[in-house]
N, C-alpha and C positions, 0 to 999 in steps of 0.2 A: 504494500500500500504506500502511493507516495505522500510524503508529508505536505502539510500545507503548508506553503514558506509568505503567502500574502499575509500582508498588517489586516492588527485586527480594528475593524471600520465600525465608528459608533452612528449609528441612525438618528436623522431627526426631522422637524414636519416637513412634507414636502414645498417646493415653492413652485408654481408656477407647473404644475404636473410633474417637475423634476426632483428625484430624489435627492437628500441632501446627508451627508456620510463627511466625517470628519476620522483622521485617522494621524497616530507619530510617524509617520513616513514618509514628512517632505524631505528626507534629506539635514542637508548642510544649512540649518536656521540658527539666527540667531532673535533673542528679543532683546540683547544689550546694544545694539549697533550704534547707538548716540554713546556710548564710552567710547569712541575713538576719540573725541573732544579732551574727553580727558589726558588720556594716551597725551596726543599733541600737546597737550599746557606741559604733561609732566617732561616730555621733551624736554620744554624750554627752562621750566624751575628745577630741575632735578629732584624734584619730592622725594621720588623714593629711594633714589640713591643715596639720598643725603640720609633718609632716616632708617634705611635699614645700615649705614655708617653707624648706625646709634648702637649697634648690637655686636656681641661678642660670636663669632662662629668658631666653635673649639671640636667640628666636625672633623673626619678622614676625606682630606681634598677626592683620595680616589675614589671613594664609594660614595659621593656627591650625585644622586641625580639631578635635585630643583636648589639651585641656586640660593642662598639666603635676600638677596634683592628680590629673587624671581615670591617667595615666601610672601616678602612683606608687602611686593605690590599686590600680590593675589587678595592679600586680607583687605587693603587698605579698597582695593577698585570693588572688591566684593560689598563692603560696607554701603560706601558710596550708591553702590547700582541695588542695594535695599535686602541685601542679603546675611542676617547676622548672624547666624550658624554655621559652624565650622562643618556641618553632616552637607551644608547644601553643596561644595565644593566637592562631593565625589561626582557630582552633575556637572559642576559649574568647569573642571578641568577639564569638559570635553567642550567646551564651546569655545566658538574662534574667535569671538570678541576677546574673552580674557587672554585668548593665546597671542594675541598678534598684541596686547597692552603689555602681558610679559616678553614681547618678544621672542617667545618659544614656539613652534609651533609643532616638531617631532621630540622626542625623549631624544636624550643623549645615550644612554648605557644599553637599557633592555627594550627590546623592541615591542615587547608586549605591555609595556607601562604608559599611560597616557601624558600629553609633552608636562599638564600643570600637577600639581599636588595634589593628593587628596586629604581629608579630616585626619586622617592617623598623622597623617608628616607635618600637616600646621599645626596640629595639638601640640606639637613637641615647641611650638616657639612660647606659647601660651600656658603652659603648664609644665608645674613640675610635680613629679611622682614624688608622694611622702615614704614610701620605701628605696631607696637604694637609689635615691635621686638624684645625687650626684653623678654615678656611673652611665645615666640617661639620659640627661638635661647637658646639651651643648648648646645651645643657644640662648645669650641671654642680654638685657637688653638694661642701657643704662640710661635710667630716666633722669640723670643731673643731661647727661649729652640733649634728653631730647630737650629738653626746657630752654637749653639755650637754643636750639634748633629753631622753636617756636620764635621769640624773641627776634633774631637772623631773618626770618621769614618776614616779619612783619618791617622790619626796620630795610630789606630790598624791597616794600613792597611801595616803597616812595620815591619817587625819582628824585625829591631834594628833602632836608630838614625840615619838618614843621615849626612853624612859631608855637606851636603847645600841643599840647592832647592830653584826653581827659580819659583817664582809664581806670574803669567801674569792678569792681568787685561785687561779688554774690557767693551764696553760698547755697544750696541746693539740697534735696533727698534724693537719696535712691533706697527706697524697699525692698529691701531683702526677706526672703521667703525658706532659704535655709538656715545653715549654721557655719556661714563662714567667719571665717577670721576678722576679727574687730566687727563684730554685731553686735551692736546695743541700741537699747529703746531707746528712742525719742520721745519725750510729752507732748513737743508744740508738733511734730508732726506725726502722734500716737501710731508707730509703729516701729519696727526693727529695722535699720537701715544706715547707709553711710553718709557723710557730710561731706562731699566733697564742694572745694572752694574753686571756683574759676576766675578768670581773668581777662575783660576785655579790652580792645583798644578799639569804638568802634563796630565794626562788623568781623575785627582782627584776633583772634584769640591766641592770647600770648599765657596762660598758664591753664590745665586741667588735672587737680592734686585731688586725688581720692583717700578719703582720710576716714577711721572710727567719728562716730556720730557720738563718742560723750565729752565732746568737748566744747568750748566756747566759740560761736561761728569767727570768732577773727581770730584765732588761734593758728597760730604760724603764722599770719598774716606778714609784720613783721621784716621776716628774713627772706618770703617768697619774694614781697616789693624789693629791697634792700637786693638782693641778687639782680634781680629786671631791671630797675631803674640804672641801679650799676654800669650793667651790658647797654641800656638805653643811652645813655649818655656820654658814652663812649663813645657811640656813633653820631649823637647829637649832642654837645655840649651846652649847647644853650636854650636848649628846647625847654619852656615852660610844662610843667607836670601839676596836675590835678586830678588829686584821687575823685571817686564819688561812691558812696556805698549808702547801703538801709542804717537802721538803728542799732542793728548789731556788730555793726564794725567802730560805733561811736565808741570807743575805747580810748582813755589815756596812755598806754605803750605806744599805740599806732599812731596818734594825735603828736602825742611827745618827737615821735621820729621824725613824724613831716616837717614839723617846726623846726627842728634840728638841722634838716639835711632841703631846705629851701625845695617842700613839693607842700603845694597850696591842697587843701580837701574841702569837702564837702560831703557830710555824713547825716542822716536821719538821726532826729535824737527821742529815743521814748519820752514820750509825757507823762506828767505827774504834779503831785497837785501846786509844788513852787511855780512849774513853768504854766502852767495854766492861771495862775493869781498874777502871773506879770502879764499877757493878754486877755484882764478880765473885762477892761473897758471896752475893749474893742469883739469880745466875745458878745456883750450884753448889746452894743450897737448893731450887730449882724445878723443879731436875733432880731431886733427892732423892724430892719431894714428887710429880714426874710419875711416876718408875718407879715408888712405892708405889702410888698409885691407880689408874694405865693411862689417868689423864686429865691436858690440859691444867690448868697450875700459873700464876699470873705473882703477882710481888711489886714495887713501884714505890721508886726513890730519887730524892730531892731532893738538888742538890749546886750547889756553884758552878763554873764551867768558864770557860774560855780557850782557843779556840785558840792555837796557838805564835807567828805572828807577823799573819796579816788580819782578827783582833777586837782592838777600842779598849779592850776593858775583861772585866772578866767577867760572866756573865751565868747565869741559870737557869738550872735545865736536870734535866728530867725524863725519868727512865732507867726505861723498861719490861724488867723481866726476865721471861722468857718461855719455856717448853718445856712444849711439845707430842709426842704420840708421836710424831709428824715430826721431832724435834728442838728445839735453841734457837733462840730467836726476838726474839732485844734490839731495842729499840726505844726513838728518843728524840727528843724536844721541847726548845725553848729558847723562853723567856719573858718577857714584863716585868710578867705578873701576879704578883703579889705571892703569900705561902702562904696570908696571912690569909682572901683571897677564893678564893682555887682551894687545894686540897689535890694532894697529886699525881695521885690516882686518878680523881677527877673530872676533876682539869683534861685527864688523856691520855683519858679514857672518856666522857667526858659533853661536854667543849666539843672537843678536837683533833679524836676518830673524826668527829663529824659532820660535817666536812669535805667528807665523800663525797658529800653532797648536790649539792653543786656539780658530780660528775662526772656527774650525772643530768642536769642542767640542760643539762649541755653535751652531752649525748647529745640535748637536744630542740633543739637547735640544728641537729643533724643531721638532722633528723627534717624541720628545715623547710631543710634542702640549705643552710647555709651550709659542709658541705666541699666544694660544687661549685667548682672552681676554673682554670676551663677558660681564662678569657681571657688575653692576651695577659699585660696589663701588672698591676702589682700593685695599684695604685689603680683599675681595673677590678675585680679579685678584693675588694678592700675594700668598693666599694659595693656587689658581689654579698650581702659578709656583712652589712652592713647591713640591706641589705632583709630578710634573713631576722633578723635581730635585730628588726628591727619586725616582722612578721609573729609572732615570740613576745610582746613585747610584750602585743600584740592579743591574742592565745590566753588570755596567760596574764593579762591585764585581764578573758576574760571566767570563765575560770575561777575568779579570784577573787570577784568579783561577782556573778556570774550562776549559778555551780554550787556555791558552796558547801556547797548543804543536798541535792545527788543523789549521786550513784552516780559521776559524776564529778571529785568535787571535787580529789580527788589523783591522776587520770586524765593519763595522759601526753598530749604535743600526739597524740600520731599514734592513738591512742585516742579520741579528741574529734574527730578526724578524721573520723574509718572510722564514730565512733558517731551522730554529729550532726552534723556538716555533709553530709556525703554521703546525703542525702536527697532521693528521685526525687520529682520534681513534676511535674504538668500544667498551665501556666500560661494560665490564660483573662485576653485583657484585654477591658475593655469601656472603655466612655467615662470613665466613674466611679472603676473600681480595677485593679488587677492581683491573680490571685486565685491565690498557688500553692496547686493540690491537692494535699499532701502523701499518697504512699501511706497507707490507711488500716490497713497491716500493718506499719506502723512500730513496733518495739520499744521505742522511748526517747521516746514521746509524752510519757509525764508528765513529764519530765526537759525536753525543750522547752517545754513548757507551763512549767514552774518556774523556766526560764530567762529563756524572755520576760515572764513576771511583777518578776522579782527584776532586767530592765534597766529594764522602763517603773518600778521604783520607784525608782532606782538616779540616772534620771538624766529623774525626771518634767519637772524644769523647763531642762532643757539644750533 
């Protein structure tokens, strides 16, 4: 009896009297074919090369099959193109999108092994065996190298000095759901999970530190700035520096530093009931003003403040009075901008609210699975977040250069995802080239086309 070697064809309603049958047997497809965008940026930045530099290979050159570059691009383009698990890569090494991003497209040793990684051989960068772990674990990765990496990145990413920049701090949850390493409860965000602290400049992210959650959110604060500002200003020596954070980085160590080492802040400061009796007149006005109109009122005071015994000194401090038909709503900042340059209504409305930008950032963090945090140990979960910090990186390298002038230029990563990279192709190779046929019902053609114009000019002679 001869076997049946046809794919197997799933049915569905007919159209038009014609049957309709869908089946795996187009062939050479790809659905990543908007990652060759990527590909092309990391040409010209050397992303990956640079940060797979960050890592130690203490491998046998000769029994090398996938490269440790070839590794960490795999992880980084996988993230990016929405794929967080290390199992989807026993798929993901046979598709010619990632193969032509690593640049591999046949095995080098055994002919029966496919050109990229699969989940056993990436695991090995990501994890280490709590048995006999050292005899296992060659691969390993120095997260002092990437931070300055980060830092480097952001400071090419100017073509001159800035006169200043204002770089926001947050600090974040990740929920943890096992029993990993530095698991402790949270109250304010009642559950088990990590605190890790970020750092932006911008749309720039120059630090992602995953840290135990029983600690104070500006804890290491500190020596992360003091390190970055360091390396900043080495390349910028005159560049004005403006931290900006919520209430929980209003801290006296970190306040003291600024002061000390000539970088201006601006921090949220919890209320209570002193700073509320210094804007009570103008609380009591705003209520006046809100019951008369049936709209929100707010009136601002500048004043000097102290706390009673953990500030060094006194300090600014700007009081939002505030009521709304919901109620009052006070709200207040401490400073070491001066009134000459900030006034109080600007300084709380124009430079403290945009803050929030940072909370967006750290949502596209999520977006490329840096809350995943499944591994055992903590320095496991750190270079989990790593990889997806470089994976924005990248995104947000081509976003800035490549999409500026489309549709996506303030498009979130997971927008730029769905929109442009997830693009179905048919790939024909010949001797000569590899040809992906991009469907020719592709919505955001011009938008690629604009793309791959603005990297071939971007980065003509890389």
């Amino acid at each position: 009896m001869q076997a049946d070697c046809s794919a197997k064809l799933f049915e569905f309603e007919a159209v038009e009297r014609k049957s309709v049958v869908a089946g795996f047997d187009g062939g050479t497809i790809t659905s990543n074919a908007g990652a060759l965008l990527l590909g092309q940026l990391d040409k010209g930045l050397g992303l990956i090369r640079r940060f797979a530099g960050c890592f130690a290979d203490r491998r046998d050159p000769r029994l090398v099959e996938h490269r440790l570059e070839t590794l960490v691009g795999q992880r980084v383009f996988g993230l990016a193109l929405g794929y967080e698990d290390l199992n989807d890569h026993d798929e993901l090494r046979k598709d010619p999108a990632l193969q032509v991003l690593a640049g591999k497209l046949k095995p080098h040793l055994r002919g029966d092994c496919e050109p990229l990684a699969g989940k056993s051989t990436l695991n090995r960068i990501e994890h280490t065996p709590r048995r006999h772990g050292a005899k296992y674990h060659k691969i390993d990765c120095d997260p002092a190298m990437v931070d300055a990496l980060l830092i480097e990145l952001f400071v090419e990413a100017h073509e001159r000095a800035p006169r200043q920049i204002v770089i926001d701090l947050d600090a974040t949850n990740i929920p943890l759901h096992g029993h990993q390493e530095g698991r402790f409860f949270h109250g304010y965000y009642d559950c088990y999970c990590y605190l890790p602290l970020y750092v932006f400049c911008g749309r720039h992210l120059l630090l992602a530190r995953q840290r135990r959650s029983n600690i104070d959110a500006a804890s290491g604060s500190v020596e992360e700035l003091a390190r970055m500002i360091t390396q900043i200003r080495r390349a910028w020596p005159r560049v004005r520096i403006i931290l900006r954070a919520d209430s929980g980085f209003a801290r006296e160590a970190l306040m003291a530093w600024c002061e000390q080492n000539q970088v201006d802040y601006v921090f949220g400061l919890a209320r209570n009931v002193r700073l509320q009796d210094e804007i009570a007149p103008q609380l009591a006005e705003v209520a006046s003003l809100c019951a008369a109109s049936g709209k929100a009122a707010r009136l601002f005071r500048d004043f000097r403040y102290a706390t009673l015994d953990s500030w060094s000194r006194r300090r600014r401090v700007v009081g939002k009075a505030e009521h709304t038909p919901q109620g009052s709503n006070p709200r207040f900042v401490v400073t070491s901008l001066a009134k000459s340059r900030w006034d109080a209504r600007a300084l709380y409305e124009e430079l403290y609210c945009a803050r929030g930008e940072a909370e967006n950032r750290i949502g596209e963090q999520f977006e490329l699975f840096a809350d995943r945090a499944s591994s055992a140990t903590l320095p496991a979960n750190q270079l989990r977040m790593l990889f997806s910090a470089m994976a924005y990186v990248l995104v947000e390298a081509l976003r800035r250069t490549a999409l500026k002038y489309t549709q996506f230029a303030d498009a979130s990563v997971q927008t730029i995802r769905l929109k442009l990279f997830k693009l179905g192709a048919q790939v024909r190779t010949s001797v000569r080239r590899i040809h992906f046929a991009i469907a020719s019902a592709c919505p955001n053609q011009i938008d690629f086309e604009m793309a791959h114009l603005y990297l071939r000019r971007a980065f003509s002679s890389a």
